[in-house]
N, C-alpha and C positions, 0 to 999 in steps of 0.2 A: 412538381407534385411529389409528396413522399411516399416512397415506397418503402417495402421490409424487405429490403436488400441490406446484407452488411456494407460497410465501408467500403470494401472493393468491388460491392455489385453480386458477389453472392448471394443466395435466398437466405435470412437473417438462422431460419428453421438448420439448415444445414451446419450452419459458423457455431449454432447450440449448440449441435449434437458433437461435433469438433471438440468443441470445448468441454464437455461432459464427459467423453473418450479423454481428454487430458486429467482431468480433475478423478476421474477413476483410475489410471494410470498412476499419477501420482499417491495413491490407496492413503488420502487423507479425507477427514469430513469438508461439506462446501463452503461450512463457516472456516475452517480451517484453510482452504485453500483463497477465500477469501479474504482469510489476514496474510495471507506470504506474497498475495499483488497486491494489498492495501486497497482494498475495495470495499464499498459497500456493500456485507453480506444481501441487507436487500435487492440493493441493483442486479446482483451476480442472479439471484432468486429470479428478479424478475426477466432478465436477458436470457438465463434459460429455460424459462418459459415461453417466452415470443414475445411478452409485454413490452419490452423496451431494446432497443439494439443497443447491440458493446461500440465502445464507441473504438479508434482504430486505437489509440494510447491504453486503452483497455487488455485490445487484444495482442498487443507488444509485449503489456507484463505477462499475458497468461502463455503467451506463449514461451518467453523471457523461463518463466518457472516450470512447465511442460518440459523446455529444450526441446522444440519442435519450431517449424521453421512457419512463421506468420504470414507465408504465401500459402499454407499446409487449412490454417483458417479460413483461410477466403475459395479454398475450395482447389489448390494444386495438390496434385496427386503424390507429392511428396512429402512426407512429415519428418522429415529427418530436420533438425535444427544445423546451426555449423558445423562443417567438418572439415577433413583434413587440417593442414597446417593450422590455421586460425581454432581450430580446436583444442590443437596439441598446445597451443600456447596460453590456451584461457587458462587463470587461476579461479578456483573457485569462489565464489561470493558467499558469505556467512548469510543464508535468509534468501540470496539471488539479488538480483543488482536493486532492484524495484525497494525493496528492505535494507540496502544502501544505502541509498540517495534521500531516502527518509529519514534513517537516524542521522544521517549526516546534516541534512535541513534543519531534524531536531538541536542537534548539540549548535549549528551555527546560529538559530535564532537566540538559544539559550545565552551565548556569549554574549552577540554582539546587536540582536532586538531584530523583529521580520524586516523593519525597513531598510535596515541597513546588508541584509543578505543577498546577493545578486544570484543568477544562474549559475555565474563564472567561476565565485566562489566556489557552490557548491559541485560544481564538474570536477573544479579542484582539489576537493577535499575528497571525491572520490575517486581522483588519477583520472579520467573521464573528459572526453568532451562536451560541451554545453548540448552542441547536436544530440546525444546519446541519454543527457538529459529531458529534452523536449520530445524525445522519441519516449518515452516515458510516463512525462509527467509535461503538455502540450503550454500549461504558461503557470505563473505562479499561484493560482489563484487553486489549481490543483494539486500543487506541492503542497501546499498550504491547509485544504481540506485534508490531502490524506497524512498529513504529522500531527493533524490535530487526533483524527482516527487511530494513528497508532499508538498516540499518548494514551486514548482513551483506551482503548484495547489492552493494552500494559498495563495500567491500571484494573481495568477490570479483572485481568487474569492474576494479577496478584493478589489481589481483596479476595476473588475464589478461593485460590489456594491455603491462603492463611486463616480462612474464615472456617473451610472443611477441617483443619488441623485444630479449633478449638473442642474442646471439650463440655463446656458449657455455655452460657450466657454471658456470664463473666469476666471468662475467656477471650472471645466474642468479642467484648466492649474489649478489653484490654487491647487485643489486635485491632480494632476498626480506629484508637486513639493513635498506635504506634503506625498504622499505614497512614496519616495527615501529619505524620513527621518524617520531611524529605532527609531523611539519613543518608541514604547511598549517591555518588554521584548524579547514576540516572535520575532517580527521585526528584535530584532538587534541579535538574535540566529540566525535568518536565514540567516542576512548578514555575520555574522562569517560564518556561513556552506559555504558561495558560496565562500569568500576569501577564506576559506583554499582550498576548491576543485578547484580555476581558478589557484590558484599556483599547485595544485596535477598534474590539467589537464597537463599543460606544462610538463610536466615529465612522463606523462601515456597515452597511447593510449587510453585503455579502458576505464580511466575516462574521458577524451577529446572527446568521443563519445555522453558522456550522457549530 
């Protein structure tokens, strides 16, 4: 029988309000904290509302981005993330690990096409083990949804930017011509990512969804 208990059995109401104290904490908006664990701003909406539970690989990134300790969500009275030595040793992550392991999924599909990218690789390319991946991002089919999301995301946020900086109409077109010309590396990483997935899509349901 399903109940609204989070993942570890706490009351789902409670694992919100946790995660609401994080996302305030971190003093950015929830679409914003939404893009730093590469989430579905709606999902995030509706998980802290009650509508839907986080799922556990959910609450790894937010906590992952928090720096609060993922037994601290499910309802342990302690929030403190890693400490002592294993703390002193962490290097920081540009983004936090979650925005990692994405760009790095991004750039290895770009090379080398989805199907040919394993976990292993990509643990690799983030010094990382495959475990700390799946802790993460639980099988490919989730890495996958969220570098499709980050592309789109990146995209969106830069069409924003340059489109505010136009001065007129004109302008406007000028910039919306020059953003569908992959000029900078990332650019034309992401244009490879969406070729290979608009050709994956025709052949996959589940990827033709996202």
């Amino acid at each position: 029988m399903e109940t609204d208990d989070a993942p570890g059995g706490t009351p789902a109401a409670d694992t919100a309000s946790r995660v609401r104290d994080v996302i305030t904490a971190a003093g950015v908006s929830q679409r914003e904290f939404a893009r730093r664990i590469v989430m579905d701003p709606s999902k995030l909406s509706r998980s802290l509302s009650g509508t839907r539970r986080f799922t556990a690989a959910e609450l790894a990134r937010v906590a992952d981005e928090g720096r609060v300790d993922a037994g601290w969500l499910l309802g342990a009275r302690h929030r403190e993330g890693p400490a002592g030595a294993e703390a002193a040793k962490a290097v920081p992550i540009e983004g936090g690990r979650p925005l990692q392991i994405v760009r790095e999924t991004v750039r290895l599909i770009a090379e080398h096409g989805f199907h040919a990218v394993r976990v292993a690789d990509i643990a690799r390319a983030c010094a990382t083990s495959s475990a700390a991946i799946h802790y993460h991002f639980p099988g490919r089919a989730d890495l996958l949804e969220a570098s499709v999301r980050w592309c789109m995301d990146e995209d969106t946020a830069r069409r924003a930017a340059r489109l505010a900086a136009a001065d007129d109409a004109a302008a406007e077109l000028r910039q919306l011509i020059e953003l569908q010309t992959p000029r900078t590396a990332q650019q034309r990483r992401q244009w490879a990512v969406w070729l290979d997935l608009w050709a994956e899509a025709a052949r996959s349901t589940a990827v033709g969804r996202l």
